[in-house]
C-alpha positions in Angstrom: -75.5 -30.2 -36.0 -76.7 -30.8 -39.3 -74.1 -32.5 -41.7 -74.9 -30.7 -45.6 -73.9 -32.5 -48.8 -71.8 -29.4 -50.2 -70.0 -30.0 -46.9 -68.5 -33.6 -47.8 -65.9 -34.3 -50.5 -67.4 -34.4 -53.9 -68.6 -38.2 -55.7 -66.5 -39.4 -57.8 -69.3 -40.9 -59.6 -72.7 -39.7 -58.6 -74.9 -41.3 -59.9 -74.5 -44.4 -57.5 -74.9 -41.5 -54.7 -73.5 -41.3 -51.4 -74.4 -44.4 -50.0 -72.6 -46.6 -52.4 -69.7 -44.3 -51.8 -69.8 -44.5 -48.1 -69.9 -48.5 -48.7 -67.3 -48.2 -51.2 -65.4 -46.2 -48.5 -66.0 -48.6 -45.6 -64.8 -51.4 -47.4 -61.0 -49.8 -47.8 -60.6 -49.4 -44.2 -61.2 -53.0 -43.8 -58.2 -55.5 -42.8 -59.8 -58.8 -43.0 -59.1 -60.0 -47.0 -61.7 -62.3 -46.9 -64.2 -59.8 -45.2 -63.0 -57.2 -47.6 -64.0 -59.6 -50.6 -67.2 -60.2 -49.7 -67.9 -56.6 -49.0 -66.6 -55.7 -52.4 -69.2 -58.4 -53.5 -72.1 -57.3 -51.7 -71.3 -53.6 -52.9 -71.5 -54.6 -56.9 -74.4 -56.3 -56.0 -76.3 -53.3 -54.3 -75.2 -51.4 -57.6 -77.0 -53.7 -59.5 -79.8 -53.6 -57.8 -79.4 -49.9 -58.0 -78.4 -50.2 -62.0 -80.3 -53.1 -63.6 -78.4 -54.7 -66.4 -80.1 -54.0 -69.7 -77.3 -55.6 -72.5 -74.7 -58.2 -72.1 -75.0 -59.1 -68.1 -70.9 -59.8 -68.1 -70.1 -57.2 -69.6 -72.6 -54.9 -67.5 -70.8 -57.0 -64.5 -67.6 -55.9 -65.2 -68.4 -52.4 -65.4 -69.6 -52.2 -62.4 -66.2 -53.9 -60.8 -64.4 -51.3 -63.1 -66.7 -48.3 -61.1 -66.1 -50.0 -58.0 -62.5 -49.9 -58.0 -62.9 -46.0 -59.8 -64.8 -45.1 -56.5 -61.6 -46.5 -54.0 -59.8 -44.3 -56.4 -57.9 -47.9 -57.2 -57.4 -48.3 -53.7 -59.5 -51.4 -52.9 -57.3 -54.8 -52.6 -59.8 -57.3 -53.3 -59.8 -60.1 -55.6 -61.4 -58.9 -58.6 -63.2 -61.4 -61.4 -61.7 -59.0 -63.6 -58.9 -57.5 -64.8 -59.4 -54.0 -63.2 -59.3 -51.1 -65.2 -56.4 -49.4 -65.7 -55.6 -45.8 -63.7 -53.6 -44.6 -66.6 -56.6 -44.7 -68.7 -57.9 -41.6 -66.8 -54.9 -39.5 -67.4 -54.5 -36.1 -68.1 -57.7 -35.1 -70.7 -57.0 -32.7 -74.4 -55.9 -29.5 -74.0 -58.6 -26.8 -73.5 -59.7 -25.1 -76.8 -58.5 -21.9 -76.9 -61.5 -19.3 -78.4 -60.5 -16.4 -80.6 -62.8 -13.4 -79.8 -63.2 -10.7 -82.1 -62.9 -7.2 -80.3 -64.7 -5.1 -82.2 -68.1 -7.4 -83.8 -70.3 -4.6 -86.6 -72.9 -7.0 -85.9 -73.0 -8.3 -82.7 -76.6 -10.3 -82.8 -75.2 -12.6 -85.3 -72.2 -13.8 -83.0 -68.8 -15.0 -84.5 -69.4 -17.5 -86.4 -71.8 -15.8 -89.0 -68.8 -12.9 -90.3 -66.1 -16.1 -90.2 -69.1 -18.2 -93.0 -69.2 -14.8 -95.0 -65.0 -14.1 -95.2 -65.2 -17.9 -96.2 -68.2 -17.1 -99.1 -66.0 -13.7 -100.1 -63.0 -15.7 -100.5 -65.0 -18.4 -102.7 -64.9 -18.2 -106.4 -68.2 -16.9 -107.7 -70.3 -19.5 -109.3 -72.8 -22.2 -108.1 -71.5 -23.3 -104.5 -70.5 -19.9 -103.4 -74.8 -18.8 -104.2 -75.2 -21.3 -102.0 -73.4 -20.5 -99.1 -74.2 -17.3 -99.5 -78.2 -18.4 -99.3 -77.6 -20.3 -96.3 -75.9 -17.8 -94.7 -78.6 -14.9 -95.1 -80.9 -17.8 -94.2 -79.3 -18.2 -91.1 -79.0 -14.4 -90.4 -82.5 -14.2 -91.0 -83.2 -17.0 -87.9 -80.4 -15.6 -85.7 -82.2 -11.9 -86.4 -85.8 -13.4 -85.5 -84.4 -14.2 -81.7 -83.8 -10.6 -81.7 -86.6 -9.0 -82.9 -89.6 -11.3 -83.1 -92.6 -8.8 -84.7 -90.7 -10.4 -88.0 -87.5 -9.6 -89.9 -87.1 -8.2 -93.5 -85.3 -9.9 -96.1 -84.2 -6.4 -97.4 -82.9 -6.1 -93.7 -80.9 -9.4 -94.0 -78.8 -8.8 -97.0 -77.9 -5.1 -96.5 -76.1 -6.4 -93.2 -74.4 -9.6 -95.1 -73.7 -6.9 -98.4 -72.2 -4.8 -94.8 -70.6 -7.8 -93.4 -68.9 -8.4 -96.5 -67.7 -5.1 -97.3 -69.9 -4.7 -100.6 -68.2 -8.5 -101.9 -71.3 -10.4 -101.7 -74.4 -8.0 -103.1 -77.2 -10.2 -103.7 -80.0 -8.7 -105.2 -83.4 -8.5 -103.0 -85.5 -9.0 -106.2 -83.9 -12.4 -107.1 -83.2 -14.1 -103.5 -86.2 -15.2 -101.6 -85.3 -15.9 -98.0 -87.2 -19.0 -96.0 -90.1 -17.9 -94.0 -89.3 -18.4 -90.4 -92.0 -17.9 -86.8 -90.5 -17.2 -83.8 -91.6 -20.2 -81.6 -94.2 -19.4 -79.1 -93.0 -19.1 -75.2 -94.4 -21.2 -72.5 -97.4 -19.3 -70.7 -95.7 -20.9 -67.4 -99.6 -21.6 -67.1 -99.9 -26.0 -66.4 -103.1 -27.3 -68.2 -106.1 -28.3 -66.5 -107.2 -32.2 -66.7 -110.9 -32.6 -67.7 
């Protein structure tokens, strides 16, 4: 029968696959210090075979002892040349960040972050930086309304929905603002090109 790799415990680090792991596995059952030493050696040397070092060669070196001794999962008594790294440095990781959604969005297209930039413009004192949030933002609305509908958007369009968004505080007048001039980027045909 067949032995699948979704079927076997998961890497710790993949990217030295499964043989290295298997080696790295083998060479924690051993009893022998001495064998288990030289193992251990051969094992950062395959790596580097695998891995070429491209900087400082020690300091390469002892990266690979450190991923050695990650993959035993700090198991492996051997002598190291190097102090090993420490298990403590992989503790627990931040706190997840928790996301605020918005229930009910007027403008859904433009996601959460575009109505949270225009509370921040309304909130602004009028004057010089507040003109140019507020033309960044349209701008921005402008691009994020392209995705949607890519026979071209209006600028008209784009500052009834931020006047809208901002409950009639930020009216900007479609005469005076001139919006940047955005393409919707062309899809792939899928189609590969033929060599002459």
């Amino acid at each position: 029968m067949l032995t699948y790799t979704n079927q076997l415990r998961k890497l710790v680090l993949p990217e030295y696959g499964r043989n290295i792991q298997s080696m790295v596995d083998y060479c924690c059952t051993i009893e022998d210090r001495d064998e288990r030493n030289f193992c251990a050696e051969s094992i950062v040397a395959a790596m580097q075979v695998l891995f070429p070092a491209t900087g400082d060669a020690e300091e390469y070196r002892r990266k690979l002892w450190d991923h050695l001794a990650i993959m035993s999962d700090f198991s492996l008594d051997v002598d190291y040349p190097y102090e090993p790294v420490d298990r403590r440095v992989f503790g627990d990781g931040p706190e997840p960040i928790a996301v605020v959604r918005t229930g009910n969005m007027a403008r859904r297209h433009y996601g959460e972050l575009i109505p949270r930039l225009v509370d921040t413009a309304v909130a602004m004192e009028p004057g010089e930086e507040r003109d140019a949030l507020v033309s960044l933002i349209a701008n921005q609305m402008k691009k994020t309304l392209l995705t949607y509908t890519p026979d071209g958007v209006d600028d008209r369009r784009v500052l009834s929905d931020l006047r809208q968004l901002s409950h009639g505080m930020l009216d900007t007048d479609p005469e005076r603002v001139r919006l940047q001039d955005y393409k919707q980027a062309p899809t792939p045909s899928g189609k590969k090109k033929k060599k002459k």
